[in-house]
Structure formats: structure tokens, C-alpha cells
N, C-alpha and C positions, 0 to 999 in steps of 0.2 A: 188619927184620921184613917179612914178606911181609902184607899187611892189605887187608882189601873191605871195602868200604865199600858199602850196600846204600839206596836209596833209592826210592822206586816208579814217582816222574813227573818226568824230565827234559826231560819234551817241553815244560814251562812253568817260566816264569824266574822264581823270588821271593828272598824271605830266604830261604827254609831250602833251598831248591834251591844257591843263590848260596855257602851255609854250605857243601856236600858239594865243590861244585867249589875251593872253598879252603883245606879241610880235606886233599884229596887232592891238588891243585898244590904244598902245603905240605910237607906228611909225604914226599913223593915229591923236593923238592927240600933232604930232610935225611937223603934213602940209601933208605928206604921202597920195598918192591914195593907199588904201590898199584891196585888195580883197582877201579872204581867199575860197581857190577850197578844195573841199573834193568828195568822193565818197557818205558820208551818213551825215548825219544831225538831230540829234534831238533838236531842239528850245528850249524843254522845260527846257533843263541841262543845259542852258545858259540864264541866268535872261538879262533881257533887257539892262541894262545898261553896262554889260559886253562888246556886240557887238554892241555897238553903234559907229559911227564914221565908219565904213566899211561895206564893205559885204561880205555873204557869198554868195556864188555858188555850186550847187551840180553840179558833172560832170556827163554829160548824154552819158553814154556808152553802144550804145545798142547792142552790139555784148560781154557783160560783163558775158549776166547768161548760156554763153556756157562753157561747161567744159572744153575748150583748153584755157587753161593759157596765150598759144603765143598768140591769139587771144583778150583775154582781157586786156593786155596788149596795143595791138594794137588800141582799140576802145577807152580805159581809153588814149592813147598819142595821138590821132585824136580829141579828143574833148578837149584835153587840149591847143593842139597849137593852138585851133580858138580864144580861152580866152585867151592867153598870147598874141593878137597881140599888138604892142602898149607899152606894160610893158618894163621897164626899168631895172627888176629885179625878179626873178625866182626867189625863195625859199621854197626848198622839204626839208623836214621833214622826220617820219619816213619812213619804207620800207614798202609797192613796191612803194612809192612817185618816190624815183628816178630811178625807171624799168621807169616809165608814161614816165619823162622830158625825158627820154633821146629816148624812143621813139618818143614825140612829135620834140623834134630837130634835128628827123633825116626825120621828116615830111614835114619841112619847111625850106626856107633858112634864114628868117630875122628871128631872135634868139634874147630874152634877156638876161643877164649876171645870170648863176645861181649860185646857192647858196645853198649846202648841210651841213643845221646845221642836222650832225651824229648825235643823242642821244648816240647812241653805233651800231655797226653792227651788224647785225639780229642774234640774240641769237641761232634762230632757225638752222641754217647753219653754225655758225662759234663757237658754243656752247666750242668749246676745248681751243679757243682763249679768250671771253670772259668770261669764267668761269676758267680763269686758276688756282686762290686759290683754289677755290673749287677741281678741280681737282687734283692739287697734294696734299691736305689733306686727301682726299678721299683715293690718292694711299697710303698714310703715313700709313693708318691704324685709331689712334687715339685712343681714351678712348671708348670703346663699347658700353659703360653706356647710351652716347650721341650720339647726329647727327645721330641716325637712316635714319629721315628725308631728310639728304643731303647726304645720301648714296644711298636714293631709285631715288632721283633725277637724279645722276649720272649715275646708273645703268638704268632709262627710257633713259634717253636721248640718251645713246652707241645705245639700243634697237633700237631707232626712228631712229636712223641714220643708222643700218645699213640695215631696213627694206627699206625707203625711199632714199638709196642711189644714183641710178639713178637719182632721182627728184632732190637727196639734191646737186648732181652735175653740173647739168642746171640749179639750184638757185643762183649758185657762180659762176658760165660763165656769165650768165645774170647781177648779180650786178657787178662783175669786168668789165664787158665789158661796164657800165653803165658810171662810173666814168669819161670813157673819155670825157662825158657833161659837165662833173663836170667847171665851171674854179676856183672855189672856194670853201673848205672844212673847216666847222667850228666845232669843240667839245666842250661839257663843261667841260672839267677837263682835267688836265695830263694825269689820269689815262684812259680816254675816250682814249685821244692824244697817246698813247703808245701802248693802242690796237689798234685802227686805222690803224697805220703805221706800225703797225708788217701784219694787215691783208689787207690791199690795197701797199704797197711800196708806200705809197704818202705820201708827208707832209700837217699836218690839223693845224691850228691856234687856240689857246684856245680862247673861247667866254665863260665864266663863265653865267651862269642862275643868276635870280636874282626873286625878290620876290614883291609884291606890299606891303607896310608895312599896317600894320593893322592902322587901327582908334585911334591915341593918345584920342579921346574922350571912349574908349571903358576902361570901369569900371575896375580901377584895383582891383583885388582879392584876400584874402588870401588863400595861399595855406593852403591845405587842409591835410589829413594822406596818402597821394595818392602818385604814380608814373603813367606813361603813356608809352605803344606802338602807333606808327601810321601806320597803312601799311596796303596794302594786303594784305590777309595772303595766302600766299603762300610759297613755301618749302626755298625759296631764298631768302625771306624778313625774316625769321629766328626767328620769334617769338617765335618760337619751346623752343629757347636756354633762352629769357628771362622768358617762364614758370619756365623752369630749375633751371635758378637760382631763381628765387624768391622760389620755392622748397627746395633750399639747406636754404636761409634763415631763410626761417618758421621750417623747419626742426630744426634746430639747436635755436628756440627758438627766435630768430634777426628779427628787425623791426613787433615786433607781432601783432600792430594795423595799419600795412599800408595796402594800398588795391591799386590792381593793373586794370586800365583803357588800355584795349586792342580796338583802334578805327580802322576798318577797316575790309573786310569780303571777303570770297574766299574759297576756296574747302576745306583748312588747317583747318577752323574753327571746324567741329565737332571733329576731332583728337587732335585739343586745347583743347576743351571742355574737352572732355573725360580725358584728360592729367593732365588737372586741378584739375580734380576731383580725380582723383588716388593721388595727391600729396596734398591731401586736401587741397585743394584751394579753391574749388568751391565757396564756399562765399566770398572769398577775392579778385576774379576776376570776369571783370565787361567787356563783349564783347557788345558792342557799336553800331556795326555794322559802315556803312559810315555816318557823320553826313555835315548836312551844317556849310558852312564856319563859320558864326558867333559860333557855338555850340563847334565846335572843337577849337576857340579862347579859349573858356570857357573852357575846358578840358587845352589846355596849361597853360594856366594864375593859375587852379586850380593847377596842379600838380607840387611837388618837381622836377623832372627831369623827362625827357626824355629818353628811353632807344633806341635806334637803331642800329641794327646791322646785316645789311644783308648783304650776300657775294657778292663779284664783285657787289657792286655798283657803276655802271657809274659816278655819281650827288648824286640827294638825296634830293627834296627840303625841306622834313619832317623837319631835323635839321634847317634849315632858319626858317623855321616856328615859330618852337617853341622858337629858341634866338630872334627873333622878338616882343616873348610875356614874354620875361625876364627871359624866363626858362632855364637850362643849360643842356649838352645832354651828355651822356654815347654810345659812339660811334665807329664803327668798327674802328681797326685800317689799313684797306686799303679798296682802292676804295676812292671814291669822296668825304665820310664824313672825310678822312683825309685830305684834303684839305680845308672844312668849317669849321671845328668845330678844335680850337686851344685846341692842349693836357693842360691841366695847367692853361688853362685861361679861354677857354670857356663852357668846358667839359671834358671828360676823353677817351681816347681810351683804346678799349681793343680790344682782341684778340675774333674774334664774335662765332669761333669754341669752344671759355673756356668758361662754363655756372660759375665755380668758380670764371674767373676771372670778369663776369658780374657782378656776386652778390657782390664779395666785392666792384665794382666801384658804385654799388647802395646803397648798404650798406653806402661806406662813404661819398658821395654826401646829399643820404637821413637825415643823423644823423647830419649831419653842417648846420645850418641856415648859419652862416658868409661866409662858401666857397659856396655854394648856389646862395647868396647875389650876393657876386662879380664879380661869371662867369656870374649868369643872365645879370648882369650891362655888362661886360665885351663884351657879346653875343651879347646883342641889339647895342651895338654899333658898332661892327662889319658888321653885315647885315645893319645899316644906312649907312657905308660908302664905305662898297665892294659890298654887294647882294640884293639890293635894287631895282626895277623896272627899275629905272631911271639909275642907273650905267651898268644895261645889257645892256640898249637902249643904252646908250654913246659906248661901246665897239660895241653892233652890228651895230650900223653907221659907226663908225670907221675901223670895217675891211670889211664890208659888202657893205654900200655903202660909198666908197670914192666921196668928194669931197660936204658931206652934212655939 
């Protein structure tokens, strides 16, 4: 099948960036014409071997650097439907991808079949729906002590919304009105699947993410006196909460020669810093910043656990990550990582608002070599036989394109 694959910002490297380039090295290395359309492009954030087997196209929208939205809109779906002629298969990614499709389909009459794998709907617009824990946590109140962090959150976001209301109103006429392009809605998770359909009235089919497994040749390692964060850091990825607890641990005298590896960087970072330090930490926490793939193998494979727990997560492919390197993960208990990560077997859920209940799940993960042992073992096999490259590709042919 001839298939695009439509994404808006390649020029930065995340999950869902990371999703499109292995979604497309995939399908393209099982027979696929695979061309991936973006707005921007940086090469150098993508090593050669990654995009090999396809291509990329930048779309040329020269009616894009006017300040009227409808208008760029209009030049991004004009230059998309001359690329899609021919194609068997549309697939938009994140948002405005599918503002482009559904203007381009209303440009043309021969159309290919598309296909909206959702990550989650636009945080930025539907923020009350997709942040709903957050939300009634926030109303609850809670321990004052903590979640500063996810209070200021809440409190910008009402701000932003009701400054930008007019806009934020033409933003959800436009994506609802979008969907009618839609003829196919994919999600990764339940939890994706459940806000979807509270915030479209449409039904979406789970398509679970899946992972490229690392290199069985890659050195196994002894862990070390360590634990690990990966993420952003930003107010929702939640790091805030595992300073916290490893705080209450050192505090109280517990785990006194472990040292905590925070990979990943974002505006949060100097108010971690600072955080750490008031809670003497400062030497015992090691901020990383972003590391290449191979390095942050090395940080998993080194460390006893994982800790992750950020609010409303869609997905999550951190946790895959790390039980792919035999590690076992300390994980929220709702949103997407309760869905990878098995309570009992392959890690622990807790509650990502309790920085206590973090630390005792760190606590006793950290202090057991044997249950350590088991959930790593337990984890990597997991991710071999649900979340693996190859078992996303099997599901996204299957519902994506029928009849391959």
C-alpha cells in the first residue's frame, strides 16, 4: 500500500515524534510506500538509519507565515492534497495534522482512506477533559505540604482559557468539524479511548504503541546504588513529587547511599534544582539533561527502578523503556502506565498526588534484590510479547489497513 503519514513538527524529538519515525521505518520495512509530510524538519535529530526505507517531505505552505490561522490552514491543506494523490492511506497524527486533512479533503474529490492515530485531544483546548484527575484533585484541596506545582498548573491553565476564549472556541468548532474526514479513529490506551469519546461522541479503537527492543548484544550491567526519573520536566510529568519523596526518605535516615538520576529538561528544571537542594539533596541528585538513546539504555540497565508518575498520561513510552532493559517501574496509578506496567508483577502503582506513597514504593522495590529480579524478568517479557515494534505494526495493519 502506498501510505503518508502526516505529522506537523519534526523539527523536535519526543514520543509522538519518535512514534511517526517507527511507525514509518516499520510499515516501509513490510513492503509499504511510505512518505512522512511535516511542516518542519531537522535531519540532524534523526540518524540515518532511522529514516531509511522512506521519505520525508516538508509541506510548502506559502500562505503559512500570515497571522490568519484560517488561512494557514488553508495553504497547509492545498499543499497537502497535491501529495496525497495516489495514496491509499492518510495518516494525521498530532494536532493541527488533522485541521490540514480535512481541509485538504475538502479540496479534492479523489480522497484516501484516513486515519487519526489521536495521541490524546489537544491539551491546549480540551485541558478540563484531559486533565480530569488533575482536576478534581486540585478541587479536593489535598496535603498543602505538596503539589504546589499542580496547583499553579491548574490555576494557568483556567487563566489561558479564559483570556483566549474566543480563539479557544474556533479551536473546538474547527477540530470537531474536522473529524467528519475522519473515517477511522485510532488511540493508545483505554484511557486515551475514554477521553476521546467523552470529548468527540465518536467511537476510537485502541491501537497500543509499542517500542523497538533494544540490542540483546547491549552489555548487561550491574546495577548500581541508584534509581532513575525520565521525562520532561514539566509540572504534569511530576518529578516534583519524586524529589518529594526521596526527601521524606533521606529525611528519615532510609536508602542513605542511593542517588537519584533525573534524565530529561524543561522549564521545571531550575525549581527541581533549587528543590533539591533545600531538601539536601543536592548531591544525591544527578539532572542529566536529554541523553542519546544508547546513554539512557545505560541509565536504565544501571538503575534499581524506575519511578514515573505523571498525571493524565495518555501512553507513556518511558515505562516500555525501561522493562525492555529489565528494570521495573514505580508507576501512576491511572492514565496509560496503568495499563503497561502490571501492579505485582511488573512494578507498583501508586497514587502520583502521594509523595509518601512514592517513597515507600521506592523504598521497597529499592531494598529487594529478589522482587527487583522478578518484575525486571517479568517486564522484559512483557514488552517482547505485547509492546514491542513489531506487535504495534501487527495491530496498526490490522485495524488501519485492512486486507494487508
Amino acid at each position: 500500500m502506498k501510505i503518508a503519514l502526516v505529522h506537523p513538527n519534526l523539527a523536535v524529538r519526543g514520543g509522538a515524534e519518535n512514534v511517526v519515525i517507527w511507525l514509518a521505518r516499520g510499515l516501509a520495512r513490510r513492503g509499504h510506500r511510505v512518505t512522512v509530510l511535516t511542516a518542519s524538519y531537522r535531519p540532524e535529530l534523526w540518524p540515518e538509519e532511522q529514516v531509511r526505507g522512506f521519505q520525508v517531505e516538508v509541506l510548502r505552505a506559502p500562505l503559512a507565515f500570515l497571522r490568519s490561522k484560517r488561512l494557514t490552514l488553508h495553504s497547509f491543506g492545498r499543499s497537502l492534497a497535491h501529495l496525497v494523490a495516489g495514496c491509499d492511506v492518510l495518516n494525521c497524527h498530532n494536532w493541527p495534522s488533522n485541521l490540514w486533512v480535512a481541509r485538504a479533503r475538502g479540496a479534492t474529490r479523489s480522497f484516501p482512506r484516513v486515519v487519526w492515530y489521536c495521541q490524546e485531544p489537544n491539551r491546549r483546548i480540551y485541558w478540563e477533559e484531559t486533565d480530569r484527575n488533575l482536576v478534581s484533585f486540585v478541587a479536593g484541596g489535598g496535603d498543602p505540604r505538596y503539589n504546589e506545582h499542580l496547583r499553579r498548573d491548574v490555576e494557568r491553565e483556567r487563566a489561558s482559557a479564559a483570556l483566549r476564549a474566543r480563539k479557544r472556541a474556533r479551536d473546538i468548532a474547527w477540530d470537531q468539524a474536522a473529524l467528519r474526514a475522519v473515517d477511522l479513529a485510532l488511540v493508545n490506551s483505554r484511557f486515551s479511548q475514554a477521553t476521546f469519546e467523552r470529548v468527540y461522541r465518536r467511537s476510537a479503537e485502541v491501537c497500543a504503541l509499542g517500542i523497538p527492543l533494544p540490542d540483546e548484544r547491549d552489555p548487561a550491567r550491574e546495577r548500581g546504588e541508584c534509581f532513575c526519573a525520565v521525562s520532561p520536566l514539566t509540572r504534569k510529568k511530576n518529578v516534583h513529587n519524586v524529589i518529594e519523596a526521596f526527601g521524606l526518605l533521606a529525611g528519615e535516615g532510609r536508602l542513605s547511599s542511593a542517588r537519584l538520576k533525573i534524565v530529561g529538561d524543561g522549564a521545571e528544571r531550575p525549581l527541581l534544582e533549587r528543590r533539591a537542594g533545600e531538601l539536601g539533596l543536592a548531591g544525591r541528585v544527578e539532572f542529566l539533561g536529554f541523553l542519546p538513546d544508547a546513554e539512557l539504555r545505560r541509565v536504565y540497565r544501571e538503575a534499581r527502578l524506575l519511578v514515573y508518575v505523571p498525571v493524565d498520561e495518555p501512553f507513556g513510552l518511558v515505562p516500555l523503556e525501561a522493562m525492555a532493559c529489565g528494570t521495573p517501574v514505580v508507576a501512576s496509578d491511572h492514565g496509560g502506565p496503568l495499563e503497561s506496567v502490571v501492579h505485582g508483577e511488573t512494578g507498583l502503582h501508586v497514587d502520583p498526588f502521594d509523595p509518601r506513597a512514592i517513597a515507600e514504593a521506592v523504598a521497597s522495590l529499592y531494598n529487594s534484590e529478589a522482587q527487583r529480579r522478578g518484575m525486571g524478568d517479568a517486564g522484559l517479557c512483557r514488552v517482547r510479547e505485547q509492546f514491542s515494534l513489531e506487535s504495534f505494526l501487527d495491530r496498526y495493519e490490522r485495524l488501519a489497513l485492512p486486507g494487508t
